[in-house]
N, CA, C and O of each residue as an XYZ file, in Angstrom:
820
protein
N     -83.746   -226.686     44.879
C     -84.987   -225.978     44.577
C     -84.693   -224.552     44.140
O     -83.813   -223.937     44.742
N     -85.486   -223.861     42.946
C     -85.307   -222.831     42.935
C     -86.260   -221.431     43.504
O     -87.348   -221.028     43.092
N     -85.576   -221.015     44.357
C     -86.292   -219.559     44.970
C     -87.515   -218.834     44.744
O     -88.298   -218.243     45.488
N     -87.453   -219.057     43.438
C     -88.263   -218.084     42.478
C     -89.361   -218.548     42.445
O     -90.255   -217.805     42.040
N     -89.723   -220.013     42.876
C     -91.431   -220.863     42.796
C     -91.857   -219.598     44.195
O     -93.067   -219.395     44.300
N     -91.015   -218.870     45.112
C     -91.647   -218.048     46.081
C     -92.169   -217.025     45.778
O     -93.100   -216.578     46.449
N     -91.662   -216.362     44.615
C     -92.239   -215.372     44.084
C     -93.673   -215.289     42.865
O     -94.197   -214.355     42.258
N     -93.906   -216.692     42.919
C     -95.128   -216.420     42.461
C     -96.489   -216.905     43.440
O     -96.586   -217.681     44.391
N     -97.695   -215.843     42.538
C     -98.604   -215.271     43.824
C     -98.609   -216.641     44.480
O     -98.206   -217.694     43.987
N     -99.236   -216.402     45.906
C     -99.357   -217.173     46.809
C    -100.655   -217.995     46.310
O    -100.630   -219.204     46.545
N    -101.379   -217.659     45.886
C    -102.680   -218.882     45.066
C    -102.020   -219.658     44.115
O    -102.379   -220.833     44.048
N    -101.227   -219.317     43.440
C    -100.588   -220.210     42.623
C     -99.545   -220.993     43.091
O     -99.513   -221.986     42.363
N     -98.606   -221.064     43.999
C     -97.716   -221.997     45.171
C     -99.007   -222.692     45.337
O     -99.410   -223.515     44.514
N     -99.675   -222.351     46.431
C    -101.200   -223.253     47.009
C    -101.541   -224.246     46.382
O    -101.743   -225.347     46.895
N    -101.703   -223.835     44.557
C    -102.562   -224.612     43.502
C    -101.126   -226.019     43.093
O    -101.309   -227.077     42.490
N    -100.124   -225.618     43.540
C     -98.478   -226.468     42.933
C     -98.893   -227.304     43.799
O     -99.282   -228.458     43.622
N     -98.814   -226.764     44.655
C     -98.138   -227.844     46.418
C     -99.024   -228.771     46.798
O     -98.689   -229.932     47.032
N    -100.820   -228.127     46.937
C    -101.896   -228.969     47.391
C    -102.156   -229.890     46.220
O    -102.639   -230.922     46.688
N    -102.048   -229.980     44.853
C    -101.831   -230.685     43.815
C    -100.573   -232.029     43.795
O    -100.794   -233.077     43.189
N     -99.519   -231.823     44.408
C     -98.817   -232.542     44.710
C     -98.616   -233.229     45.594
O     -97.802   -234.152     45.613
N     -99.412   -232.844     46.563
C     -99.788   -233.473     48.060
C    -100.807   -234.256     48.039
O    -100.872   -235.066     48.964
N    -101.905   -234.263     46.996
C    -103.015   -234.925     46.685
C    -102.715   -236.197     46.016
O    -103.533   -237.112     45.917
N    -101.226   -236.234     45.453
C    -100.938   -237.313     44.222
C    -100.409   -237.949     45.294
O    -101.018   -238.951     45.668
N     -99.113   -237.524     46.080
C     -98.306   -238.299     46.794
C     -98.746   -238.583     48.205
O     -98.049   -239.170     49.033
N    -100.047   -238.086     48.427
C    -100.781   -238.867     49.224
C    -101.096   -239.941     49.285
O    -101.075   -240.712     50.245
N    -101.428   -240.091     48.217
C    -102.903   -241.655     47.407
C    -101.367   -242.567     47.090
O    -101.460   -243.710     47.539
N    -100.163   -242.312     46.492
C     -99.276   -243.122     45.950
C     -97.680   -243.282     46.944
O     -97.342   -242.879     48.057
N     -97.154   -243.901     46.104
C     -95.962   -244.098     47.341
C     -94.924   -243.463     46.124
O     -95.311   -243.296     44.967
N     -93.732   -243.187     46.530
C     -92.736   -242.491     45.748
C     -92.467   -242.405     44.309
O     -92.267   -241.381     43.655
N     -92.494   -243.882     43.822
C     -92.202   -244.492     42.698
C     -93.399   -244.613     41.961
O     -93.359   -244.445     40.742
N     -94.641   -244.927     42.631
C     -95.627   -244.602     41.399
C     -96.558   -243.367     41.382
O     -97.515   -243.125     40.647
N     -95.934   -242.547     42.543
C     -96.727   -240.647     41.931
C     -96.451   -240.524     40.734
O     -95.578   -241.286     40.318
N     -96.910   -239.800     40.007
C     -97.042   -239.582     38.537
C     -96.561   -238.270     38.538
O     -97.531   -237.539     38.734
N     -95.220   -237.409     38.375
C     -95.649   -235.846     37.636
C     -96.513   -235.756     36.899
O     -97.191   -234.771     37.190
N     -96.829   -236.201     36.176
C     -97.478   -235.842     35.143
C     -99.099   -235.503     35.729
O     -99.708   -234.465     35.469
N     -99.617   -236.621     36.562
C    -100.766   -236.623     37.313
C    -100.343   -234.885     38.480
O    -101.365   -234.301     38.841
N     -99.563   -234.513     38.748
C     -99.684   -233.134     39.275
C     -99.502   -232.142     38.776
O    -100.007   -231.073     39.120
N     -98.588   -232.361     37.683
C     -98.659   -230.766     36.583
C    -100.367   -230.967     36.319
O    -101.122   -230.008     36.482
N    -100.827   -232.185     35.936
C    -102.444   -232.149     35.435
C    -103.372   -231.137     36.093
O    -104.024   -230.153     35.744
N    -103.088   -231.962     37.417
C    -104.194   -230.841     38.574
C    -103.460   -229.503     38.733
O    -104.308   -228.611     38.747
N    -102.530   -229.135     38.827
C    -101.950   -227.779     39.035
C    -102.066   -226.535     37.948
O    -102.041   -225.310     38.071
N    -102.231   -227.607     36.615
C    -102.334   -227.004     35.659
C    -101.160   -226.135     34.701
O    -101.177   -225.184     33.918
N    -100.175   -227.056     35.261
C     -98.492   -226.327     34.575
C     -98.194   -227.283     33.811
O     -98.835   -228.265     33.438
N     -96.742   -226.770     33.518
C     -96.626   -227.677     32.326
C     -95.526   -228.679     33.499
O     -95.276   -228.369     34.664
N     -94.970   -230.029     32.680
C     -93.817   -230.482     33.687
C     -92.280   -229.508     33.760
O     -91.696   -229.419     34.839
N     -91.886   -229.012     32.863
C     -91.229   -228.080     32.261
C     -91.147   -226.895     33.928
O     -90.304   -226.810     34.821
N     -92.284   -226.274     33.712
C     -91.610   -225.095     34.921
C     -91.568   -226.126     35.939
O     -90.544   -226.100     36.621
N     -92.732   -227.369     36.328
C     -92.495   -227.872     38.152
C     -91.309   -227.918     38.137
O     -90.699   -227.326     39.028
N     -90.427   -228.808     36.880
C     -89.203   -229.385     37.197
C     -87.923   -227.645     37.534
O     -86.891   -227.586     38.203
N     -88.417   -226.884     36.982
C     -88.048   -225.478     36.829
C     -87.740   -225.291     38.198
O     -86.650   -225.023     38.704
N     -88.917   -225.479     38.767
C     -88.935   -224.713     40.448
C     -88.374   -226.120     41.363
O     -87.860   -226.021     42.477
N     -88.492   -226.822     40.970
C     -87.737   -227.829     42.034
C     -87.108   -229.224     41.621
O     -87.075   -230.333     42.153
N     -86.450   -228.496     40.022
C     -85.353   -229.598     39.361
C     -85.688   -230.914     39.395
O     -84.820   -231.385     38.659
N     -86.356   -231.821     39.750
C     -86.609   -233.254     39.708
C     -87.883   -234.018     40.746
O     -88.096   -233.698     41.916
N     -88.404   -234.766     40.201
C     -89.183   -235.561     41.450
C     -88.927   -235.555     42.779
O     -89.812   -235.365     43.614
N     -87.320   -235.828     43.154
C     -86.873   -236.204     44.569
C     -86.827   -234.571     45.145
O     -87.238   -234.306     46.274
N     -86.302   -233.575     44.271
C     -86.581   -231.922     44.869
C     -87.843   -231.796     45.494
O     -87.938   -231.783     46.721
N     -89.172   -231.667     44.468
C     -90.429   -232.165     44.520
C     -90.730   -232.208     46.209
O     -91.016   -231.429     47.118
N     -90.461   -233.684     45.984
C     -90.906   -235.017     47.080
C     -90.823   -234.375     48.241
O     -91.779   -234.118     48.973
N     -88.936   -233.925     48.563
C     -88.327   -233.367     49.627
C     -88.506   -232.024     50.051
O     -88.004   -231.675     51.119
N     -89.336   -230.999     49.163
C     -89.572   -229.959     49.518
C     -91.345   -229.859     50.279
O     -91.953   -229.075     51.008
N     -91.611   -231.091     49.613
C     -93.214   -231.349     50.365
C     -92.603   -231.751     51.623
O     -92.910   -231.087     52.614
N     -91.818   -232.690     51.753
C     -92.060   -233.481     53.393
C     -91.897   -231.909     54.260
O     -92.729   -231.569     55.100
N     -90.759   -231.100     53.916
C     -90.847   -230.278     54.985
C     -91.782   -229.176     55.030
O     -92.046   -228.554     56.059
N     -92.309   -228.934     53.811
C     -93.688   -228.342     54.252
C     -94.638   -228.826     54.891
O     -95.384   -228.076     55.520
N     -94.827   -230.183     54.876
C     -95.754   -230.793     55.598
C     -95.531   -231.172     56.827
O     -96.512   -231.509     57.489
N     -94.248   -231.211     57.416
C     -93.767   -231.217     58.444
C     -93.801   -230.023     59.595
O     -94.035   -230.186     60.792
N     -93.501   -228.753     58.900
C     -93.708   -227.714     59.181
C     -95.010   -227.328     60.072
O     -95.258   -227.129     61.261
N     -95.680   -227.334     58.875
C     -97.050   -227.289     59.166
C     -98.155   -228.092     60.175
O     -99.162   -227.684     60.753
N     -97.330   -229.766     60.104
C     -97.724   -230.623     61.406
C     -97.126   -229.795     62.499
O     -97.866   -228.814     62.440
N     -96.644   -229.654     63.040
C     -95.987   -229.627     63.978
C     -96.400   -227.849     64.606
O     -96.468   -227.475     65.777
N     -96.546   -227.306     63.749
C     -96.823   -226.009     64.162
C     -98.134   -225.959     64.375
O     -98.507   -225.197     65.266
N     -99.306   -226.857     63.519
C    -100.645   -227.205     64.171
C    -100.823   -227.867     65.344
O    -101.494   -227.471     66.297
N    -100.226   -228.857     65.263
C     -99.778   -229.662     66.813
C     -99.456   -228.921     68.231
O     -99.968   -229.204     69.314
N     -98.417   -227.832     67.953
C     -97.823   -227.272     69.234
C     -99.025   -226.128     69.579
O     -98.926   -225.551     70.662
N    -100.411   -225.707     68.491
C    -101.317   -224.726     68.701
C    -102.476   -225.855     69.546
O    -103.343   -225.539     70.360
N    -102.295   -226.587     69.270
C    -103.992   -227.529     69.739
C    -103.061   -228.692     71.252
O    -103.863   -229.123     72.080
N    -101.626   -229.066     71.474
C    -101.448   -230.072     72.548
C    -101.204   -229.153     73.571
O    -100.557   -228.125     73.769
N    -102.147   -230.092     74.277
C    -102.155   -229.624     75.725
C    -100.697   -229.652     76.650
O    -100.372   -230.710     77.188
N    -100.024   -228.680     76.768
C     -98.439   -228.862     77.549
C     -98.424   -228.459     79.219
O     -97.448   -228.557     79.964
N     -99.582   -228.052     79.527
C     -99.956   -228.495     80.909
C    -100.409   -230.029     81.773
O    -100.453   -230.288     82.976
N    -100.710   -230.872     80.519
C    -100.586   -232.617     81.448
C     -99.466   -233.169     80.898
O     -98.906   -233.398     79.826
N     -99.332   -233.343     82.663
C     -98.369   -234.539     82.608
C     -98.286   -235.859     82.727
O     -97.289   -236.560     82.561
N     -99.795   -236.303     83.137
C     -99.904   -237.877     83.280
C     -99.429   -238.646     81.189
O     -99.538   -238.294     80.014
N     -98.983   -239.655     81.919
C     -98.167   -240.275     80.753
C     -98.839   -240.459     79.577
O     -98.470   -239.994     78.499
N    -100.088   -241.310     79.803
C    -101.141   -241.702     79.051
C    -102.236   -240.673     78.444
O    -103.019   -240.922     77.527
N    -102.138   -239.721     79.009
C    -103.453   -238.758     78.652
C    -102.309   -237.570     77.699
O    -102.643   -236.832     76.772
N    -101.071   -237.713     78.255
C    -100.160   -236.728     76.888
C    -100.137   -237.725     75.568
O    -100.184   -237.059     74.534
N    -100.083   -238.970     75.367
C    -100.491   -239.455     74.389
C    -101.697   -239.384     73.425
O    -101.924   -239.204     72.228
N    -102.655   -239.731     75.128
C    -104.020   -239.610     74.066
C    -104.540   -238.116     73.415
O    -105.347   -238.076     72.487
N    -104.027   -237.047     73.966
C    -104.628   -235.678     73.876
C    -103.306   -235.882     72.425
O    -103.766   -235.696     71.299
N    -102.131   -236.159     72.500
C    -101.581   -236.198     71.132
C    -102.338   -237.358     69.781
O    -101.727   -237.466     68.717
N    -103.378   -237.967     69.953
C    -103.161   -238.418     69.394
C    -104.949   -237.880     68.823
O    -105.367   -238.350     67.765
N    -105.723   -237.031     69.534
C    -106.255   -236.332     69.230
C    -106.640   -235.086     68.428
O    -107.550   -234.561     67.787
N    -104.979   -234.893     69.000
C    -104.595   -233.642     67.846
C    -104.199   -233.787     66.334
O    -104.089   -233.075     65.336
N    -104.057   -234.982     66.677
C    -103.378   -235.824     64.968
C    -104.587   -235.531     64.279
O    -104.769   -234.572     63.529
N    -105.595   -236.632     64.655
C    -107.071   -236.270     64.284
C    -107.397   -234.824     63.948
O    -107.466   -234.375     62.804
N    -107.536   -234.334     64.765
C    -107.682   -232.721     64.528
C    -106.914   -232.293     63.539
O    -107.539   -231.609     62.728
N    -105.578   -232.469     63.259
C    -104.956   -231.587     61.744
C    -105.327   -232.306     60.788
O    -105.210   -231.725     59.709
N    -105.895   -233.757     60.700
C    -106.598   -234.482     59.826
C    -107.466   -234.109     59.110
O    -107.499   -234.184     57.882
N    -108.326   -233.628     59.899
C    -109.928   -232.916     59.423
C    -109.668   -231.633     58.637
O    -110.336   -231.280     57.665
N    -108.211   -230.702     59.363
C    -107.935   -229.431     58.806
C    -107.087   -229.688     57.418
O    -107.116   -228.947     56.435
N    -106.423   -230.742     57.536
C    -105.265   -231.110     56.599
C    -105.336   -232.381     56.292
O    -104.501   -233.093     56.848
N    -106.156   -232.940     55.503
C    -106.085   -234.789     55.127
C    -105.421   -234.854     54.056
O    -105.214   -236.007     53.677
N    -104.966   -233.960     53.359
C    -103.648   -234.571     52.434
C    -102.217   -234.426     53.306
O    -101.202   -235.108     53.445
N    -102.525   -233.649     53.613
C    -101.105   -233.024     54.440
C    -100.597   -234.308     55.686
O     -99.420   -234.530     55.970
N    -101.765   -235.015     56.282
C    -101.606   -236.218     56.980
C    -101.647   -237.023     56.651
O    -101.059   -237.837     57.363
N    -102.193   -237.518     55.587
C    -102.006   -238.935     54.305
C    -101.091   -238.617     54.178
O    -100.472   -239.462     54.825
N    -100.163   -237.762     53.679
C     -98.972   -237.698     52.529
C     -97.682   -238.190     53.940
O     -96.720   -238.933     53.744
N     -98.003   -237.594     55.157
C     -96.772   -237.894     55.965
C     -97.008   -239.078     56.416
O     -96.036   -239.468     57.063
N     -98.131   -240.092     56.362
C     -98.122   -241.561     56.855
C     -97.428   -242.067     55.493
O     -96.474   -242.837     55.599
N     -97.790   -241.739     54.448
C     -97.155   -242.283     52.887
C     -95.695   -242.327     53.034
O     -94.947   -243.220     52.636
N     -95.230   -240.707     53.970
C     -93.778   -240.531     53.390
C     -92.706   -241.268     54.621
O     -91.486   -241.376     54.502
N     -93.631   -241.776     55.935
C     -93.025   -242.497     56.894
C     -92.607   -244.022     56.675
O     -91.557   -244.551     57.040
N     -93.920   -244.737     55.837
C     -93.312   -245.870     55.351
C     -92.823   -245.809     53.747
O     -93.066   -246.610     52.844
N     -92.265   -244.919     53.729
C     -91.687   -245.034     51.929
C     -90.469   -245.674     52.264
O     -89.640   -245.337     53.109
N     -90.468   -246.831     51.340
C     -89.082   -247.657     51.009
C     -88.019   -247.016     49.650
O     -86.842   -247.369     49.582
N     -88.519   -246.233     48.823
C     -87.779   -245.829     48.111
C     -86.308   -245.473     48.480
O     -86.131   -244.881     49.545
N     -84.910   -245.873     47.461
C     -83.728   -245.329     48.606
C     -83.259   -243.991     47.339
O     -82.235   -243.307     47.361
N     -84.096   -243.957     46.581
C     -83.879   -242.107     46.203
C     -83.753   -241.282     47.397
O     -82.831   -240.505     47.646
N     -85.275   -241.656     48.455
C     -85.078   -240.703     49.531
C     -85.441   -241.182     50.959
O     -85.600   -240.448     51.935
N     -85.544   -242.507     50.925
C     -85.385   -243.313     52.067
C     -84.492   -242.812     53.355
O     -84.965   -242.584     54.468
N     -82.740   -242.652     52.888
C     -82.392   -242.093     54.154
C     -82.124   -240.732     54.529
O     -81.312   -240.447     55.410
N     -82.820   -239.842     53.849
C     -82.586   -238.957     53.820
C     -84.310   -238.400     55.024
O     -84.375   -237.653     56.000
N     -85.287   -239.129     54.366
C     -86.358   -239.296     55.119
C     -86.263   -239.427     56.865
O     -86.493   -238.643     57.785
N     -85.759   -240.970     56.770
C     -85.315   -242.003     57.972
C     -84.623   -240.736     59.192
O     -84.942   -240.467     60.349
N     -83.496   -240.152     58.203
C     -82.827   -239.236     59.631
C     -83.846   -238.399     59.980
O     -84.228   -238.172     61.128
N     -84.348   -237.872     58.807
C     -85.529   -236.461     59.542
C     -86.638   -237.146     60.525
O     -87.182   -236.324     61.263
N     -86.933   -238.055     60.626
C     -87.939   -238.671     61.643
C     -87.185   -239.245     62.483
O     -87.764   -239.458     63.548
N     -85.998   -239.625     62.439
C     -85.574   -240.303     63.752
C     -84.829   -239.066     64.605
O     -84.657   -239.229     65.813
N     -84.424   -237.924     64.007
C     -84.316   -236.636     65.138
C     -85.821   -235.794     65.398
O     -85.864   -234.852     66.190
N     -86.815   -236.173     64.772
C     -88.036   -235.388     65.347
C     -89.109   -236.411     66.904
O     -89.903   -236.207     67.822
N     -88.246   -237.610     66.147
C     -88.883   -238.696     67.150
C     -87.864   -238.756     68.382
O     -88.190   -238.971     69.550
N     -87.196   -238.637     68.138
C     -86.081   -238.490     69.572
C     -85.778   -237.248     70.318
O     -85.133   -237.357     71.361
N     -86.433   -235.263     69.633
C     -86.601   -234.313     70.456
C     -88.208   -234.709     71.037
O     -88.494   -234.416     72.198
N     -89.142   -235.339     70.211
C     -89.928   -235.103     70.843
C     -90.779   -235.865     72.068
O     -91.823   -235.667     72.690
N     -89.179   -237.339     72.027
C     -89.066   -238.063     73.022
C     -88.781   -237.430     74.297
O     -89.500   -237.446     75.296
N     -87.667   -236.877     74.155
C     -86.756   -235.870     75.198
C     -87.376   -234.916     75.912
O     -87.296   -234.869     77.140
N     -88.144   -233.954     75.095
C     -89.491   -233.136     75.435
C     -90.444   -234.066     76.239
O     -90.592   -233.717     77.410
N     -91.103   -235.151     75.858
C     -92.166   -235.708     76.559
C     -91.444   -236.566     77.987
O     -92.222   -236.845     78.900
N     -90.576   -236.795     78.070
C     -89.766   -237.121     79.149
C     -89.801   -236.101     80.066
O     -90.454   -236.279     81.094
N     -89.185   -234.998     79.877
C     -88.893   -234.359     80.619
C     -90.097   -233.193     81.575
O     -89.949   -232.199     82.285
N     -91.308   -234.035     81.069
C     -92.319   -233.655     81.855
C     -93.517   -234.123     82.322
O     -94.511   -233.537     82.752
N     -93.180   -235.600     82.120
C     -94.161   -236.656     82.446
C     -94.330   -236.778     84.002
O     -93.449   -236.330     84.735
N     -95.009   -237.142     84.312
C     -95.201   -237.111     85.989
C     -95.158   -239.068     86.223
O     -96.093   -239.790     85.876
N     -94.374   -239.379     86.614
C     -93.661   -240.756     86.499
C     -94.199   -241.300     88.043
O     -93.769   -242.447     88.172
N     -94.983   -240.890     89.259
C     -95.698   -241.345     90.040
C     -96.264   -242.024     90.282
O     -96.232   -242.841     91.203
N     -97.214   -241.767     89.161
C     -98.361   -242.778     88.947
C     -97.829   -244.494     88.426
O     -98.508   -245.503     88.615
N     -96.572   -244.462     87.803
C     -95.894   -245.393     87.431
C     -95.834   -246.372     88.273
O     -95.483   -245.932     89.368
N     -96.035   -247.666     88.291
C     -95.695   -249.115     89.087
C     -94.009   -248.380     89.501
O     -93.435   -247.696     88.653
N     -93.401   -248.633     90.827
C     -91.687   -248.332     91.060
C     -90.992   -249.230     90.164
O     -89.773   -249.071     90.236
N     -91.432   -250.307     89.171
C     -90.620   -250.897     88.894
C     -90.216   -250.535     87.183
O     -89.383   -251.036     86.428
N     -90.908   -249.778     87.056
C     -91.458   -249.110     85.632
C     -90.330   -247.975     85.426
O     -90.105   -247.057     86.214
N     -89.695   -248.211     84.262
C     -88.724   -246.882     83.786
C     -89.992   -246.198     82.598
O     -90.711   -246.719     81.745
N     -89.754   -244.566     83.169
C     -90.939   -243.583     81.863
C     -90.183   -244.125     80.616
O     -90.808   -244.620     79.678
N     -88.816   -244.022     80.623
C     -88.217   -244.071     79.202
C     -88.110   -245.533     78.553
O     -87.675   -245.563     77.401
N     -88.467   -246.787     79.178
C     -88.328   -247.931     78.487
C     -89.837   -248.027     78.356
O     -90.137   -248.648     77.337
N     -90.676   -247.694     78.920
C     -91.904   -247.808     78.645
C     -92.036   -247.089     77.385
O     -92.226   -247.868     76.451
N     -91.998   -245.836     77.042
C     -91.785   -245.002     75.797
C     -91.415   -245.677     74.889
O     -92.136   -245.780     73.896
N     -90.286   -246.281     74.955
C     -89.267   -246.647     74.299
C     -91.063   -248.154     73.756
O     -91.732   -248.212     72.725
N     -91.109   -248.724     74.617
C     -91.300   -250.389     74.540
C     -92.780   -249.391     73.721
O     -93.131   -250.011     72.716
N     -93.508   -248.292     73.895
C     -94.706   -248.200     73.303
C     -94.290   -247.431     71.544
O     -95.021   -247.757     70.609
N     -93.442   -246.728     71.359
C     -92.690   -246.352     70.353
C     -92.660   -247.828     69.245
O     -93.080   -247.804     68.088
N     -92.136   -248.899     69.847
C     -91.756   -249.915     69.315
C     -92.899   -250.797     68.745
O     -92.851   -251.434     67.693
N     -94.276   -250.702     69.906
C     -95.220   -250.925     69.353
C     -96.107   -250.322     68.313
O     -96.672   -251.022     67.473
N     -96.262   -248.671     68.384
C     -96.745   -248.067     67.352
C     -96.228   -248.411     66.135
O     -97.069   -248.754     65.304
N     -94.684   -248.419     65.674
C     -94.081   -248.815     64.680
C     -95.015   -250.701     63.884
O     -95.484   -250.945     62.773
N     -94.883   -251.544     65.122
C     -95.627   -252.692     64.615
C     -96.928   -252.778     64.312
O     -97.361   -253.610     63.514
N     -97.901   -251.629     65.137
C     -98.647   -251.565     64.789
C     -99.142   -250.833     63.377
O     -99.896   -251.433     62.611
N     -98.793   -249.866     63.172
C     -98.704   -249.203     61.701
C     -98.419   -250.287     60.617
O     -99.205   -250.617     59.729
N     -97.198   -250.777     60.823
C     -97.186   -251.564     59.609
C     -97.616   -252.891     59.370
O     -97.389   -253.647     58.425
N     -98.355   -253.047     60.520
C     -98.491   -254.409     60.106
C    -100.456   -253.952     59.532
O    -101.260   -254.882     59.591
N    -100.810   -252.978     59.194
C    -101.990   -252.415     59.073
C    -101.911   -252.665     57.237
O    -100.814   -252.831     56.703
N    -103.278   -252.660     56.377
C    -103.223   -252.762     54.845
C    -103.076   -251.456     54.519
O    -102.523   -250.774     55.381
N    -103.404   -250.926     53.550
C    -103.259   -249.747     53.013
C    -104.531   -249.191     53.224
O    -104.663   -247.973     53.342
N    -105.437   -249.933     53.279
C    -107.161   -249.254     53.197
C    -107.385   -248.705     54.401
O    -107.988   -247.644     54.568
N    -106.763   -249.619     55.552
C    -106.441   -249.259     57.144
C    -106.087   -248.415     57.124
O    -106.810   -247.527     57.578
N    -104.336   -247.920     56.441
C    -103.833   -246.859     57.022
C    -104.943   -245.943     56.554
O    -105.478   -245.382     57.510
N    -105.423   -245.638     55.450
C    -106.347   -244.432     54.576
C    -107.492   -244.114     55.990
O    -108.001   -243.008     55.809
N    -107.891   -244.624     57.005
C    -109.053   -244.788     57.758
C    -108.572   -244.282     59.082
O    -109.168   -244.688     60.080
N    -107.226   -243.160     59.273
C    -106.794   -242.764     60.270
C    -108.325   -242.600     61.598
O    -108.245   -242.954     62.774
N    -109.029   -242.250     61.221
C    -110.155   -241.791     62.853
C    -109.975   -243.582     63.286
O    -109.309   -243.978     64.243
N    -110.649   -244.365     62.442
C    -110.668   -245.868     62.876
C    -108.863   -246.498     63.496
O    -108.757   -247.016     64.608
N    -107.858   -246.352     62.730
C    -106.754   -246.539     63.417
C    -106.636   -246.126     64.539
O    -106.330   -246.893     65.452
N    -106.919   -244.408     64.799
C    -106.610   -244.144     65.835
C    -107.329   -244.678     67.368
O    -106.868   -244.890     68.489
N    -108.535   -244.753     66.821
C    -109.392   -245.822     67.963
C    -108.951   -247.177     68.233
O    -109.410   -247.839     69.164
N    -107.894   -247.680     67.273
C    -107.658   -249.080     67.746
C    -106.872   -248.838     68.235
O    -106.799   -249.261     69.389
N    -105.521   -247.823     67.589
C    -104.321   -247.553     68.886
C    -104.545   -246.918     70.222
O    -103.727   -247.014     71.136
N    -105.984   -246.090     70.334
C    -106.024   -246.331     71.505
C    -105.986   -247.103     72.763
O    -105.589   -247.047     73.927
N    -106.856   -248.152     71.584
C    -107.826   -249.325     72.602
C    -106.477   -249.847     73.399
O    -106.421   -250.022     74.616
N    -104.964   -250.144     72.076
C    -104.016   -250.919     72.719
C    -103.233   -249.931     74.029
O    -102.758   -250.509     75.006
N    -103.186   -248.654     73.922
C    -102.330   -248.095     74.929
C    -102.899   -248.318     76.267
O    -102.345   -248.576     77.335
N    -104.573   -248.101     75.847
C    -105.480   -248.146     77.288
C    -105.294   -249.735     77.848
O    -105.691   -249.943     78.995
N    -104.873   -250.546     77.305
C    -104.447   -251.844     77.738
C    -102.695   -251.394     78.514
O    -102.371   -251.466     79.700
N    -102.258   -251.158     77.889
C    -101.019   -250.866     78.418
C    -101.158   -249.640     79.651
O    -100.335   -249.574     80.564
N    -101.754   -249.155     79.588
C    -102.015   -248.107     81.282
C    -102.284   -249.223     82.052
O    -101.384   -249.617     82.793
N    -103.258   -249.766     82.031
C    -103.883   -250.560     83.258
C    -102.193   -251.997     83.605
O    -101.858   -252.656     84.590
N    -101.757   -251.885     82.513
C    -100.711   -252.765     83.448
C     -99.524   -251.996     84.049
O     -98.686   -252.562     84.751
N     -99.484   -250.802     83.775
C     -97.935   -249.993     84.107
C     -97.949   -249.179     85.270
O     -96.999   -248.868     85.989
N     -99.516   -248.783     85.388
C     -99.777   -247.884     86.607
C    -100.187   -248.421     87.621
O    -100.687   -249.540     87.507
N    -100.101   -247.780     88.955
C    -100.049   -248.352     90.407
C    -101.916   -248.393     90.450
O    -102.688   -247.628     89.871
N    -102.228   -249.529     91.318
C    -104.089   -249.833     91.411
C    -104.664   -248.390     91.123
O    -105.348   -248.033     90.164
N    -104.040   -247.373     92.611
C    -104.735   -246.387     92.754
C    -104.956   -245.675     91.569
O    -105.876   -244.860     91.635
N    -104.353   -245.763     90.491
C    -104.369   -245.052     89.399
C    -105.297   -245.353     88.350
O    -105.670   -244.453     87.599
N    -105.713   -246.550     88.221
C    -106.293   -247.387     87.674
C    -107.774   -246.757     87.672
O    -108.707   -247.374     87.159
């Protein structure tokens, strides 16, 4: 990428980036269009490719802006005072919602860029989510209140076994589904709140 897309005014970055986040929201790697984002941005293809040399520059300089930006909205709105297992999920999965409403390209584009099969940038993707999914495993471990847990219950295979389900659940969803995040997120609730009532001790229930 080149430097210099920083030095121009900050309304005009805004008009590049949210233009490109709007395309590769709606599309998956291979059929975003440059051409469909120089359109809305209003440049030519000539400088985008200027400021970030190729599609895959592009692509890869969005995920971590959008990453950025999740995560720094996230750590302002999750609650890091509960520790019951289930309610740090659901209050996370609230907050998702919440940067949704503030950011719906910015959260389309990272469900787009989680299941992208493309191997332009497939593993280059793959590692950046499998070290954000494994600190922020480590983090949620290390302050779960594991009590309430049946004794026969490990926090971390449970994680592990609900991790495994979100993954099946996402993809086994259409595309119109994924687009309908408030409705997804009510069904992944419905399934975790099934999974509390079998993991936790009566009293908890």
């Amino acid at each position: 990428m080149n430097n210099k897309f920083f030095d121009l005014p900050q309304e005009k970055q805004n008009t590049i980036i949210n233009a490109a986040l709007h395309v590769f929201a709606k599309y998956d790697y291979k059929k975003a269009s440059t051409d469909a984002i120089t359109s809305l941005a209003g440049i030519s293809k000539g400088l985008l490719f200027h400021y970030f040399e190729n599609k895959k520059g592009l692509y890869l300089f969005l995920y971590k802006y959008a990453i950025n930006i999740f995560i720094k909205e996230m750590s302002s709105m999750h609650d890091y005072t509960e520790t019951d297992f289930f309610k740090i999920l659901v209050n996370a999965q609230m907050c998702k919602l919440a940067v949704l409403s503030k950011h719906p390209d910015i959260m389309l584009f990272i469900v787009q860029v989680y299941y992208e099969e493309s191997p332009v940038v497939k593993d280059e993707i793959d590692k950046s989510f499998s070290a954000i999914i494994a600190d922020s495993s480590r983090r949620f471990l290390e302050r779960v209140d594991t009590s309430k847990l049946k004794d026969d219950i490990s926090a971390e295979k449970l994680l592990n076994i609900i991790l495994w389900m979100s993954e099946g659940f996402m993809r086994t969803r259409t595309p119109s589904q994924l687009a309908d995040l408030p409705k997804l997120n009510e069904e992944y609730l419905e399934h975790i709140e099934i999974m509390r009532k079998q993991v936790y001790k009566p009293e908890f229930i």
